[in-house]
C-alpha positions as CSV (number, residue, x, y, z in Angstrom):
1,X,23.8,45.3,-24.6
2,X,23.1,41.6,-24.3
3,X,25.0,39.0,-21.8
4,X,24.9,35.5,-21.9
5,X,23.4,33.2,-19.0
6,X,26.1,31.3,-16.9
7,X,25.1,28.2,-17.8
8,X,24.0,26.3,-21.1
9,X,20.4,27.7,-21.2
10,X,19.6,24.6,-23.8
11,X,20.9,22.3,-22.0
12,X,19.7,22.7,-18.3
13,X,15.8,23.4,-19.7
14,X,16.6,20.0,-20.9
15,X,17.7,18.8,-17.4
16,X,14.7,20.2,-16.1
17,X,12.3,19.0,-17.6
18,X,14.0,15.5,-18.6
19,X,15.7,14.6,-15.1
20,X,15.0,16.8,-12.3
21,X,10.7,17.8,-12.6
22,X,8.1,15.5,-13.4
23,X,7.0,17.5,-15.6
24,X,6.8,20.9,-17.7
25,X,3.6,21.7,-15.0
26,X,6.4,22.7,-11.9
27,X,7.0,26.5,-13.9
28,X,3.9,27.6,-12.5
29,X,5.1,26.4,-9.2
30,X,8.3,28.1,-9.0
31,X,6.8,31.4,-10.0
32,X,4.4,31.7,-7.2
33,X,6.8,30.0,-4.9
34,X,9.3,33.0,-5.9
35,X,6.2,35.2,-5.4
36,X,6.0,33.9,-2.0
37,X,9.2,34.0,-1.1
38,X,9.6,37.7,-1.8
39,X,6.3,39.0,-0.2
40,X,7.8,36.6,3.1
41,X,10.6,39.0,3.0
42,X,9.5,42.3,2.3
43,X,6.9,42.0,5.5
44,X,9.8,40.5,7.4
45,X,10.7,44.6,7.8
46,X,7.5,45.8,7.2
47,X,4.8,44.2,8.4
48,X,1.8,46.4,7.2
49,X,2.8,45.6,3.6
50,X,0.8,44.2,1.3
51,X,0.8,40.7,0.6
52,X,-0.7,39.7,-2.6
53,X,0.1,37.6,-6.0
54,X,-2.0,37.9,-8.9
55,X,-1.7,35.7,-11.9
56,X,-3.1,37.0,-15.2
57,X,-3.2,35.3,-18.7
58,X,-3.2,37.4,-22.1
59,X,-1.7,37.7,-25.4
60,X,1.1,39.5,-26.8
61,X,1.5,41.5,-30.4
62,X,1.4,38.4,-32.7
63,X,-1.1,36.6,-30.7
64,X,0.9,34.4,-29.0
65,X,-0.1,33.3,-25.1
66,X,1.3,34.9,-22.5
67,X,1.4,34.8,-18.2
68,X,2.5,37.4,-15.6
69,X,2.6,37.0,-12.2
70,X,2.5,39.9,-10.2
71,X,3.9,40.1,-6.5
72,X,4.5,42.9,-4.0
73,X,7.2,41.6,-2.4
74,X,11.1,42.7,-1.9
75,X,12.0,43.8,-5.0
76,X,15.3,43.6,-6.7
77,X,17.8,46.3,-7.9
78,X,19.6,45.8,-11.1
79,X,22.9,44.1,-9.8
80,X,20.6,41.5,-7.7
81,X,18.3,40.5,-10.9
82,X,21.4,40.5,-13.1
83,X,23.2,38.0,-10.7
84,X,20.3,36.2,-9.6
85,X,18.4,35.3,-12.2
86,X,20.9,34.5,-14.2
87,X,23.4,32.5,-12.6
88,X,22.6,29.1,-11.9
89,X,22.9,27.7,-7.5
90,X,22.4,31.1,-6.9
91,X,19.2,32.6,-4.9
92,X,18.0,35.4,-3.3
93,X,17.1,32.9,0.2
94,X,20.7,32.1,0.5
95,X,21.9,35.9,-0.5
96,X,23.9,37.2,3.0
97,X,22.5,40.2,2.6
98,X,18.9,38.9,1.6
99,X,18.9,36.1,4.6
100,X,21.2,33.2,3.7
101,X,19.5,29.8,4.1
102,X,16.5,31.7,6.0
103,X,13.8,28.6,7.1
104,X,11.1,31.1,6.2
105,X,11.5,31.0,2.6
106,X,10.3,27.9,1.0
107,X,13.0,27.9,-2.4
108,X,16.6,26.5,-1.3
109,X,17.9,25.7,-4.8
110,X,18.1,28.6,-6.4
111,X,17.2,26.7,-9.9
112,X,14.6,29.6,-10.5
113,X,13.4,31.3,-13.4
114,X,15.3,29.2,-15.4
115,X,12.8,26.6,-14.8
116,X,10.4,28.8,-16.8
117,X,12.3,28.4,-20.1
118,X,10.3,24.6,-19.6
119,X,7.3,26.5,-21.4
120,X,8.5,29.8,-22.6
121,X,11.0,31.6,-25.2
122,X,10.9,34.8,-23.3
123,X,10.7,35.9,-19.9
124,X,10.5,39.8,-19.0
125,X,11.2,40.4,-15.3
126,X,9.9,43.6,-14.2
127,X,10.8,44.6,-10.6
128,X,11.4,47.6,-7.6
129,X,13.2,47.2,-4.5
130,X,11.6,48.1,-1.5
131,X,14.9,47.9,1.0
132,X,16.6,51.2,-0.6
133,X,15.8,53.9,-2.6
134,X,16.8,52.4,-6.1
135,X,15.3,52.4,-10.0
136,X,13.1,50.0,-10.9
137,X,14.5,47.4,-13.6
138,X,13.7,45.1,-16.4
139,X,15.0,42.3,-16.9
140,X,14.5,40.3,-20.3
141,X,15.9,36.8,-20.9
142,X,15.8,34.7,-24.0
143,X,15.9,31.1,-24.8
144,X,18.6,31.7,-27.2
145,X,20.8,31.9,-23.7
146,X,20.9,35.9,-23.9
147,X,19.6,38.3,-21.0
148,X,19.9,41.8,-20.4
149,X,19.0,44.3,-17.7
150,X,17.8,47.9,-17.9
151,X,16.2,50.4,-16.0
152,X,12.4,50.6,-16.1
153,X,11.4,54.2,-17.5
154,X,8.2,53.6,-15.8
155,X,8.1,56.0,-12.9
156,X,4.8,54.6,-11.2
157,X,6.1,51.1,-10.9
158,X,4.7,49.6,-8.0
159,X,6.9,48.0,-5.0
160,X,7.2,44.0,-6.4
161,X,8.2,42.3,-9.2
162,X,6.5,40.9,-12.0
163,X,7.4,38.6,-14.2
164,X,5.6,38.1,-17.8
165,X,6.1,34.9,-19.9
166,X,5.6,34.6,-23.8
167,X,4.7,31.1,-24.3
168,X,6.8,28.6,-26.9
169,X,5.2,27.3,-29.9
170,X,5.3,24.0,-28.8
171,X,4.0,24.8,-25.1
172,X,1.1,27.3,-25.4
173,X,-1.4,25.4,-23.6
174,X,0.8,25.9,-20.4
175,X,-0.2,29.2,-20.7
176,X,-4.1,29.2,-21.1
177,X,-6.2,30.0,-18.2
178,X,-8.0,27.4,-17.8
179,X,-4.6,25.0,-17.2
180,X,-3.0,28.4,-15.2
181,X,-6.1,28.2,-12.7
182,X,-5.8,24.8,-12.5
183,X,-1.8,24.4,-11.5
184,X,-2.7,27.6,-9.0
185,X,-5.4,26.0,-7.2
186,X,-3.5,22.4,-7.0
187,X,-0.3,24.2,-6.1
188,X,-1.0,27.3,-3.8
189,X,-4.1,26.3,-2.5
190,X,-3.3,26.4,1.4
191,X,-0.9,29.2,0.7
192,X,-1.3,32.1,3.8
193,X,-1.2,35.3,1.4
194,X,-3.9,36.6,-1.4
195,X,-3.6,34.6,-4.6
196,X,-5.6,35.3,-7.0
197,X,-5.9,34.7,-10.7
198,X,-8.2,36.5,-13.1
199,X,-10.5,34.8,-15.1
200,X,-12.8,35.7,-17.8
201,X,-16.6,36.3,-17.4
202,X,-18.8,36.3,-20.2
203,X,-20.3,39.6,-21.1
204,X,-18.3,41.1,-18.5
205,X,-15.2,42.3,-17.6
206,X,-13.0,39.9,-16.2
207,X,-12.8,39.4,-12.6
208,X,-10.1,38.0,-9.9
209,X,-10.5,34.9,-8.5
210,X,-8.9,34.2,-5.5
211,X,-7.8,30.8,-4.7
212,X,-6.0,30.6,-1.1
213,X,-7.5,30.2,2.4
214,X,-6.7,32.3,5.2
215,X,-6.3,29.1,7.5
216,X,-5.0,25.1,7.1
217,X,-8.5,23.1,6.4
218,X,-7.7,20.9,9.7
219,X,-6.8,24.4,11.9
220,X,-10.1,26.2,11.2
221,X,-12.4,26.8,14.2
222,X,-16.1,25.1,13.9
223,X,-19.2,25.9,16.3
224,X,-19.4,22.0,16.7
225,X,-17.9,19.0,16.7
226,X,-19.9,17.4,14.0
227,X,-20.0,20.7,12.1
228,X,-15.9,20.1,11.9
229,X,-16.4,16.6,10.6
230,X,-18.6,17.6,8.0
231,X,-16.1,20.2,6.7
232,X,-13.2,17.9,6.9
233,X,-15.5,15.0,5.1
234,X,-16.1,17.6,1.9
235,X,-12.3,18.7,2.2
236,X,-11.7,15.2,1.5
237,X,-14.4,14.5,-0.9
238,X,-12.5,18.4,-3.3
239,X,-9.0,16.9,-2.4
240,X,-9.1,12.8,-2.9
241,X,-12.5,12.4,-4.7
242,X,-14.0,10.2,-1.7
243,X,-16.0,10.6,1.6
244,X,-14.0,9.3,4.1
245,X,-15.0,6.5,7.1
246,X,-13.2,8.9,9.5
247,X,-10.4,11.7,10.0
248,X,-7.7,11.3,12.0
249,X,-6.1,14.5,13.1
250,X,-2.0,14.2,12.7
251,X,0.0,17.5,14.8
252,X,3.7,17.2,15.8
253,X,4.5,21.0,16.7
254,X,8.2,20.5,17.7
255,X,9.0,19.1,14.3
256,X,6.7,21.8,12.6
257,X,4.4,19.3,11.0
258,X,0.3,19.2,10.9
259,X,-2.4,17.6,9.1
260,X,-5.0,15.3,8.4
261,X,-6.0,11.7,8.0
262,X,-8.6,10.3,5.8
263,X,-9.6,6.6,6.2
264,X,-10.3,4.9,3.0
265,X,-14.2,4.0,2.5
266,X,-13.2,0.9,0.2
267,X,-10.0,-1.3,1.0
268,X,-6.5,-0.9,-0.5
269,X,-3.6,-3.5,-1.1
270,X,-0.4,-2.8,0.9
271,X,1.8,0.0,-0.4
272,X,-0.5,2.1,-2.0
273,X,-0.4,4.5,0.1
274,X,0.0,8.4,-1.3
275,X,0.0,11.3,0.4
276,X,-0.7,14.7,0.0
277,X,2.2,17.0,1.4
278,X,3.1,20.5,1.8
279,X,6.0,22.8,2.5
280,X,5.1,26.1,4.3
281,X,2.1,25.8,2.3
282,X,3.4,25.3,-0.9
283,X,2.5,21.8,-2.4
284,X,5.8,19.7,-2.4
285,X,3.6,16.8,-4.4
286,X,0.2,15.0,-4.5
287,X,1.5,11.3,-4.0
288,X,4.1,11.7,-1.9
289,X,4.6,7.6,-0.3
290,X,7.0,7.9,2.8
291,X,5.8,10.3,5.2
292,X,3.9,7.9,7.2
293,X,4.5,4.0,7.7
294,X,3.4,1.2,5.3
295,X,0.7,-0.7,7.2
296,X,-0.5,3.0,7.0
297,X,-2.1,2.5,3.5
298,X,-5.7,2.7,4.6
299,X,-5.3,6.0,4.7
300,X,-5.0,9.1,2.8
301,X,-2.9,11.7,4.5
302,X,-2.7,16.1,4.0
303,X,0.2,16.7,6.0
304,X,1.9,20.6,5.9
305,X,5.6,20.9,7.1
306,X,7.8,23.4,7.6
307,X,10.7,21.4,8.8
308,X,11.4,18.7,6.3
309,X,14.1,18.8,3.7
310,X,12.6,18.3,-0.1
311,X,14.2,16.4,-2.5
312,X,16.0,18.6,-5.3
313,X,12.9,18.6,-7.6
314,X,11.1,19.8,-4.7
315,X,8.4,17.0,-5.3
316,X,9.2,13.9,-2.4
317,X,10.3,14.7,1.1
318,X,14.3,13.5,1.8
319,X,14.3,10.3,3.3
320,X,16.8,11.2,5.7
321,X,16.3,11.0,10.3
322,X,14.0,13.6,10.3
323,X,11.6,12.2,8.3
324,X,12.0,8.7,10.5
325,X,11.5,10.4,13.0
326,X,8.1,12.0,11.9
327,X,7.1,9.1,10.5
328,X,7.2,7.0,13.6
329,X,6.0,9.7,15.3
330,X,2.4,10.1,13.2
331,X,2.4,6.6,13.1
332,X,2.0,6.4,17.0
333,X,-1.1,9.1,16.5
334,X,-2.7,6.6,14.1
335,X,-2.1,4.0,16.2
336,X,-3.7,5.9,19.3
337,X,-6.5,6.6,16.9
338,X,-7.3,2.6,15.8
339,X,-7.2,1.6,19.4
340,X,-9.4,4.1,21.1
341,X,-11.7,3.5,18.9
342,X,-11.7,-0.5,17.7
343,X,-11.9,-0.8,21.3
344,X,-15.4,0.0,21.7
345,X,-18.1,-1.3,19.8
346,X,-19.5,1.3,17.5
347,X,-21.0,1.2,13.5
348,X,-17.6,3.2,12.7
349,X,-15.9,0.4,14.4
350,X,-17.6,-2.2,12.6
351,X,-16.7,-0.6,9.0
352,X,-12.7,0.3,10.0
353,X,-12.9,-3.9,11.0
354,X,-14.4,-5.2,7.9
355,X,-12.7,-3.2,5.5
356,X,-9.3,-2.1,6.9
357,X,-8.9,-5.4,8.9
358,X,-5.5,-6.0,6.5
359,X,-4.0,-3.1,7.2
360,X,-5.1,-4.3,10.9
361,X,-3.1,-7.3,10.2
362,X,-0.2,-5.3,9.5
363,X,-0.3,-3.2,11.9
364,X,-0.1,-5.6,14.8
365,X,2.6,-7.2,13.8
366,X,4.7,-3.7,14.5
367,X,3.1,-2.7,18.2
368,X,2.0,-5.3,20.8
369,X,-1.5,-2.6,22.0
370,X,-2.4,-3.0,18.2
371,X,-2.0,-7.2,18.4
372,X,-4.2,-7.5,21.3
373,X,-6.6,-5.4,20.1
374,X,-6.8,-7.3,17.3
375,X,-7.2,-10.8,19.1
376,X,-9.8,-9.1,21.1
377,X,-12.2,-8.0,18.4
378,X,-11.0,-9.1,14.4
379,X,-12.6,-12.4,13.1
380,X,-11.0,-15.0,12.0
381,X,-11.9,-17.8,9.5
382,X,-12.5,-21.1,12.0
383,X,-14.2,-24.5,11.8
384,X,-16.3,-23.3,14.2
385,X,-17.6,-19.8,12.7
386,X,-16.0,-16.2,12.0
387,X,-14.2,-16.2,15.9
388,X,-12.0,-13.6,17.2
389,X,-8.7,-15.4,18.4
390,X,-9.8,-14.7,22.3
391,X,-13.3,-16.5,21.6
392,X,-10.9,-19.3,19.4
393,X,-8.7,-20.3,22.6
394,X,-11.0,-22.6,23.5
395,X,-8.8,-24.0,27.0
396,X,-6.9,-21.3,26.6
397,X,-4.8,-22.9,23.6
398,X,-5.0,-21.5,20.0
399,X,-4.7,-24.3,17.2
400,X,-4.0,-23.2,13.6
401,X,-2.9,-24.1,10.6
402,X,0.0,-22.3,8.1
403,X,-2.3,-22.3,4.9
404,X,-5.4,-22.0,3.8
405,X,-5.1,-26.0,2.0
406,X,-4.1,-27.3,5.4
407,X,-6.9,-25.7,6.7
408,X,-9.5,-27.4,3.9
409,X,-8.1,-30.2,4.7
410,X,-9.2,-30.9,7.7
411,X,-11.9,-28.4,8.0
412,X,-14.9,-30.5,7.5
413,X,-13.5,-33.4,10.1
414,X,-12.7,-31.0,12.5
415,X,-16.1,-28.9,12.5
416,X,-17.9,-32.2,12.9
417,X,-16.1,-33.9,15.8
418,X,-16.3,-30.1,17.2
419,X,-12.4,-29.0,17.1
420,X,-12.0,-25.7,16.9
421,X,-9.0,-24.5,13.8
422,X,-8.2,-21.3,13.0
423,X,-7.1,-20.7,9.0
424,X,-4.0,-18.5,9.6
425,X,-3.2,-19.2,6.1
426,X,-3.9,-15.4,4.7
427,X,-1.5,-12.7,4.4
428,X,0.3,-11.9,7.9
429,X,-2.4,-14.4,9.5
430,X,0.6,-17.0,10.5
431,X,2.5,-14.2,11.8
432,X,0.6,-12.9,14.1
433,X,-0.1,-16.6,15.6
434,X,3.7,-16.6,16.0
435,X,3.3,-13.5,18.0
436,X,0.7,-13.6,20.0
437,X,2.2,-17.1,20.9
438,X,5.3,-14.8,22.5
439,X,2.9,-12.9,24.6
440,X,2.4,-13.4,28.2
441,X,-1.3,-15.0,28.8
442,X,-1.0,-16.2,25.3
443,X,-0.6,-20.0,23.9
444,X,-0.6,-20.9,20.2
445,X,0.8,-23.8,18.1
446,X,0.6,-25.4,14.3
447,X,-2.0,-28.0,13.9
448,X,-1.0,-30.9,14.2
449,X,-1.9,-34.4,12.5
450,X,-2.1,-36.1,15.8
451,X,-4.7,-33.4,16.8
452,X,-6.8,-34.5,15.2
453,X,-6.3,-38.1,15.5
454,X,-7.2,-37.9,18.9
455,X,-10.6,-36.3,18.5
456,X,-11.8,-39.3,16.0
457,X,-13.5,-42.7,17.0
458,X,-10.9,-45.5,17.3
459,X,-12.9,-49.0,16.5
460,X,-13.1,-52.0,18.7
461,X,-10.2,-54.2,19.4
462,X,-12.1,-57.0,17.5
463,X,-13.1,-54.7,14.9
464,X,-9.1,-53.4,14.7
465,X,-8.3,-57.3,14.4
466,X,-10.6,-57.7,11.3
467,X,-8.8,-55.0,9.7
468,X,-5.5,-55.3,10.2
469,X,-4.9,-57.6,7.4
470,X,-6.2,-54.7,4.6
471,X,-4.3,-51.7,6.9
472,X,-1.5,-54.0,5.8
473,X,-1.9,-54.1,2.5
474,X,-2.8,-50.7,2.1
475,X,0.0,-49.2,3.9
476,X,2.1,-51.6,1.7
477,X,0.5,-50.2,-1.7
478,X,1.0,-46.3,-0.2
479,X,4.6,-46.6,1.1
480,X,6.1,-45.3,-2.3
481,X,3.7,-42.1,-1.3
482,X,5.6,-41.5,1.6
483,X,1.9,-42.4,3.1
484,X,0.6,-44.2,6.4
485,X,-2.5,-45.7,6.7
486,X,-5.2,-45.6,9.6
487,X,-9.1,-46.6,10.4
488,X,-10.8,-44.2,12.4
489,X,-14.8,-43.1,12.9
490,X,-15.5,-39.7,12.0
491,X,-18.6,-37.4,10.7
492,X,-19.3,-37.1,8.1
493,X,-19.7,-40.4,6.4
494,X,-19.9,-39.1,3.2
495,X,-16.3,-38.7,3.6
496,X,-14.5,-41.7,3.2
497,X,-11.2,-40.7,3.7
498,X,-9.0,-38.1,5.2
499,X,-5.3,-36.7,4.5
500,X,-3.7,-35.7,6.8
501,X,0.3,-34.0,6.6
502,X,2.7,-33.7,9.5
503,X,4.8,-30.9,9.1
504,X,7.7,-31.8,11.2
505,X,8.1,-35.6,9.1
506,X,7.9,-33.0,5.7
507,X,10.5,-31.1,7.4
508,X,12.7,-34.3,8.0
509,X,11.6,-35.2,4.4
510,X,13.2,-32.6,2.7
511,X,16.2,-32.7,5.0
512,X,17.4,-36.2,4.0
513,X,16.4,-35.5,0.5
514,X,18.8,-32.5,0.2
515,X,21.6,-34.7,2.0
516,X,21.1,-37.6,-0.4
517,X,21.9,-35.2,-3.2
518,X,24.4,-33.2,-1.9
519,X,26.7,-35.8,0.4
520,X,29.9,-34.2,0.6
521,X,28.5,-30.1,0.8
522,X,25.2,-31.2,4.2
523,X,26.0,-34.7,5.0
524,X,28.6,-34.0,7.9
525,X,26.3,-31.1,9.2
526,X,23.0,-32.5,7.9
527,X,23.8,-35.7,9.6
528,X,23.3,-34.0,12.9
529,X,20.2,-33.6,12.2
530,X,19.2,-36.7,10.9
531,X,16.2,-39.0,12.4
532,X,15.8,-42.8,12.5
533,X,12.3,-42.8,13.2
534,X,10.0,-44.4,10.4
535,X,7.5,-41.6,10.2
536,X,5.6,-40.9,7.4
537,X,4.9,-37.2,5.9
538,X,1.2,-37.9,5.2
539,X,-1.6,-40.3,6.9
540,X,-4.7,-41.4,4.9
541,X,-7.3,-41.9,7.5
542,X,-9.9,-44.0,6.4
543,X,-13.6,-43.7,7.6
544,X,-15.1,-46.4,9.1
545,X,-18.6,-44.7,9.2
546,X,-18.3,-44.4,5.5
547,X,-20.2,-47.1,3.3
548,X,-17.2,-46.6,0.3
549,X,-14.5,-47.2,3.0
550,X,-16.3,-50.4,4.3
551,X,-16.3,-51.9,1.1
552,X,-13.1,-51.5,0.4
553,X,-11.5,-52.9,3.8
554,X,-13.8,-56.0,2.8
555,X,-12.4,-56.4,-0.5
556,X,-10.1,-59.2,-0.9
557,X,-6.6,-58.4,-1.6
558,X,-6.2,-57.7,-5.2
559,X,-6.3,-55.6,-8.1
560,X,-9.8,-54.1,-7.2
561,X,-8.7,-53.3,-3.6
562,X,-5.6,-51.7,-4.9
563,X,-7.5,-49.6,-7.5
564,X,-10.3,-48.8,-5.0
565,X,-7.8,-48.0,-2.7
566,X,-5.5,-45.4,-5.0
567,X,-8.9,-43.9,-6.2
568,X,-9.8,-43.0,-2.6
569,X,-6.0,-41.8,-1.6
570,X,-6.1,-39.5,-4.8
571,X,-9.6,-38.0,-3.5
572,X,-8.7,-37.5,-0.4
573,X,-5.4,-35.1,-1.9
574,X,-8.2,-33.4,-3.7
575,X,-9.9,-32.7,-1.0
576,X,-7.5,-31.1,1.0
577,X,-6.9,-29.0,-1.7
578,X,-4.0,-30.0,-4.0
579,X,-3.6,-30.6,-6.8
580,X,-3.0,-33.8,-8.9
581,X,0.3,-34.0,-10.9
582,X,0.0,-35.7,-14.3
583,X,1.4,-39.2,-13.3
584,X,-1.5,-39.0,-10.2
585,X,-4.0,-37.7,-12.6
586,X,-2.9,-41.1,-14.8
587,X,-2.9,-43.3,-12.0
588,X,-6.9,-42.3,-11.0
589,X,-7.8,-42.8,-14.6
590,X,-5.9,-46.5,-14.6
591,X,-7.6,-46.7,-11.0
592,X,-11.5,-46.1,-12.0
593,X,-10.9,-48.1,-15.3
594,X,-10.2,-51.1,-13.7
595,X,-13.1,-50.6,-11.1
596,X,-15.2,-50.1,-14.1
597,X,-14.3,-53.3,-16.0
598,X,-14.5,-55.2,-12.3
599,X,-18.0,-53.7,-12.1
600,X,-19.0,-54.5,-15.9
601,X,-17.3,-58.3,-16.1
602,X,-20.5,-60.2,-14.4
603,X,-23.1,-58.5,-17.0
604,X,-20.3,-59.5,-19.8
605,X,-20.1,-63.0,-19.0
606,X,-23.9,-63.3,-18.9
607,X,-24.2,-62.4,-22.3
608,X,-21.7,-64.7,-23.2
609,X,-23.9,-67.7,-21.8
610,X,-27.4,-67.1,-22.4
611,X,-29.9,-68.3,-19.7
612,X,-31.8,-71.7,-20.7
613,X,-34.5,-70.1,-21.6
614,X,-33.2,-68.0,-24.6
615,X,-31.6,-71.1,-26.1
616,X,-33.7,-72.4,-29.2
């Protein structure tokens, strides 16, 4: 006599496979973690028994693919696999009688067999207890939602279950060897027992292959040091598909947790950091992205837990304190790990720095050992050369700039009148100038226009008092640029002119802009704010050394100076790197077209009155 499942059989395969697993793949998982679960318990009371799963491929009758997984493990009676595997929250881990919520058992859902109905249209459960002296049973369920149990007439059936899948028209390549070896080995891999799955041999009979280890990969015992690396590397090599800089061994005993970290031969962008995780030995998932911290993405982790709650797919870890916990804590062995050994110089140290040194970045914005270590021996960009930040301080003051344009702006000035700039202007550069300014022994500040002022030639007196009539003008013709004007002598000469931006008057800029437009919502508390001073937001310094600037502060006042003039303001804003907006890219086009006409007019008018000679 049939009975029905206790749940809409149609319906929760499609929960499965739809909403709760990635993917149709997990059945294999959930067989061999039942396996596992019921050999834990049978050598809970009897230690000498034997602990193997086997995993065997075939047809049935008609041809169709088929899969049984054999275990000798517990057992069940008929009541147990009548209530068990078909009732849905329901599982042997959480049975009183069987060890309710037991931490040994890796299952804690009690989702199942069901789960199997993913890939197959029959399952046929074939079991004998060991705890009492009791019949063995089969079990058949149906996709149609029907089940029904019997007792097995087979009177040598072992001690174990096994359970036999006959594969859906729709899903017979679950079911082929090939993809059954596959899914074992990616799944059970580290598992402690004897997996094995039998595979066919040409012109032979077929033979079991067994794919488990007898010990974790980062636990086994090597004659040497180096012999251990070498193992590890190739480990790596099976596992990620790359040869790792270095390993990084990860062990937190009181939370149950152990493993292995591989640093990444080629550099990674921030968060792509995916790690291979286990649960009692069971894969829990192959890119599993919150076990460790973020600015840990140069690495590739295998971590094994047996403490950590999994999500109810049983793919992700539960992002709950536990897990924060672990994850600071393996965070602070990675940590240890980068400063011992960035600390001395070494070719390993030399790779980790030139490839990891974002994740560097990142890192020593989260732990004060990490940001000196990085100030000590991480180059940065200067005007000087490739300088670490202790080498930059140069009087014991570090002078940056925010972006990488501020930085080109002055870069060529400053390198020539020897002022030393660091470009803080990639990813976490300007936040680490903000901290390492905070530490004690420690001083670092913005760039500043007037920094560089002070390290260029000032002219004469006389020579300021030839000028001062053009600076005049020119400051005049600028003013609706927000732009000051000032003569200085500076290398190189080819460089007529410099721009130079002061953040603080930008700042004060867009202050009173956001007052003027909004009165009645910033004035009153804007107001507070406000400053009188007439301070410009940018400073065209013009060279005095340069030929081109020369000739135009000799110019006479006019349409040529003011042309010459704009021309050289709108190269000197591409030189520090910005862009032109249409209206400026209009103006330099009006600007060189009336220096061209004021170059070509003395040819024209000679044309227009031939010499004496040419007249007849």
């Amino acid at each position: 006599m049939s009975d029905r499942f206790q749940v809409d059989l149609a319906g929760m395969v499609d929960l499965l496979s739809r909403h709760l697993y990635s993917g149709p793949q997990v059945f294999l998982r959930e067989l061999v973690q039942n396996a596992v679960d019921a050999v834990t318990a049978r050598r809970e009371f009897d230690p000498t028994a034997e602990a193997t799963i086997r995993l065997r491929t075939g047809t049935d009758a008609s041809g169709r693919p088929t899969l049984e997984v054999m275990d000798t493990g517990t057992g069940l009676t008929a009541g147990e696999a009548a209530e068990l595997l078909a009732t849905i929250g329901r599982s042997s881990k959480r049975d009183p009688t069987l060890g309710l919520g037991r931490t040994e058992f890796i299952g804690q859902f009690g989702i199942g067999l069901l789960s199997a109905f993913m890939v197959a249209d029959r399952i046929e459960v074939r079991s004998r207890t060991a705890r009492r002296d009791a019949p063995a049973i089969r079990w058949i369920g149906c996709a149609d939602g029907t089940f029904e149990v019997s007792e097995d007439t087979d009177p040598d059936a072992p001690v174990g279950t096994s359970v036999r899948l006959t594969a859906r028209r729709d899903a017979e390549h679950w079911l082929a060897n090939d993809t059954v070896l596959s899914l074992a080995e990616e799944y059970g891999s580290l598992l402690p027992f004897d997996v094995a799955v039998q595979v066919p041999v040409a012109g032979s009979s077929p033979m079991w292959r067994r794919i488990t280890q007898p010990e974790l990969p980062w636990r086994v015992t090597h004659p040497t040091r180096t012999a251990r690396e070498r193992a590890l590397a190739e480990y790596c090599e099976r596992t990620f598909g790359f040869t790792p800089l270095a390993h990084i061994d990860l062990d937190l005993p009181v939370a149950g947790v152990s493993g292995v970290a591989f640093v990444l031969p080629q550099a990674v962008s921030p968060g792509s950091g995916q790690h291979r995780v286990y649960t009692k030995r069971m894969l829990l998932g192959p890119r599993v992205d919150n076990v460790l911290p973020e600015w840990a993405f140069f690495t590739r982790a295998v971590l094994d837990t047996s403490t950590l709650s999994p999500t109810a797919s049983r793919e992700q870890i539960h992002d709950d304190d536990a897990l924060l916990g672990v994850r600071e804590a393996l965070g602070e062995q990675i940590k240890r790990w980068a400063v011992d050994t960035l600390s001395e110089p070494s070719a390993l140290a030399r790779s980790v720095l030139e490839i990891h040194h974002l994740a560097l970045r990142a890192l020593a914005l989260t732990d004060t050992d990490v940001l000196d270590l990085v100030a000590r021996v991480l180059p940065f960009e200067t005007t000087d050369r490739p300088l670490t930040l202790a080498e930059a301080a140069r009087d014991g003051e570090i002078v940056y700039t925010t972006t990488t344009e501020a930085y080109r702006r002055v870069a060529t000035v400053a390198r020539a009148q020897g002022l030393v700039v660091v470009n803080a202007g990639y990813v976490y550069d300007a936040d680490i100038m903000q901290r390492l300014a905070q530490r004690r022994g420690w001083r670092a500040r913005e760039l500043q226009s007037s920094d560089l002022v002070q390290v260029l030639g000032v002219p004469g007196v006389a020579r300021e008092m030839e000028l001062a009539a053009a600076v005049a003008d020119a400051r005049d013709l600028l003013a609706a640029d927000d732009c000051d004007v000032i003569v200085r002598t500076f290398s190189p000469d080819t460089v007529p002119a410099i721009l130079l931006r002061d953040s603080e008057s930008e700042h004060r800029r867009e202050r009173d802009r956001e007052r003027a437009a909004s009165p009645d919502l910033w004035g009153g508390l804007l107001d507070s704010f406000a400053d009188d001073s007439p301070a410009r937001t940018r400073t065209l310094v013009l060279n005095d050394d340069a030929p081109v600037a020369r000739r135009l502060l000799a110019a006479p006042h006019g349409e040529v100076f003011t042309a010459g003039l704009r021309s050289v303001y709108l190269a000197a804003v591409m030189l520090a790197g910005e862009g032109l907006r249409s209206a400026e890219s209009a103006a330099l086009s009006d600007a060189l077209g009336v220096l061209l006409d004021a170059s070509l007019r003395p040819a024209s008018l000679e044309s227009d009155h031939p010499r004496q000679e040419d007249t007849p």
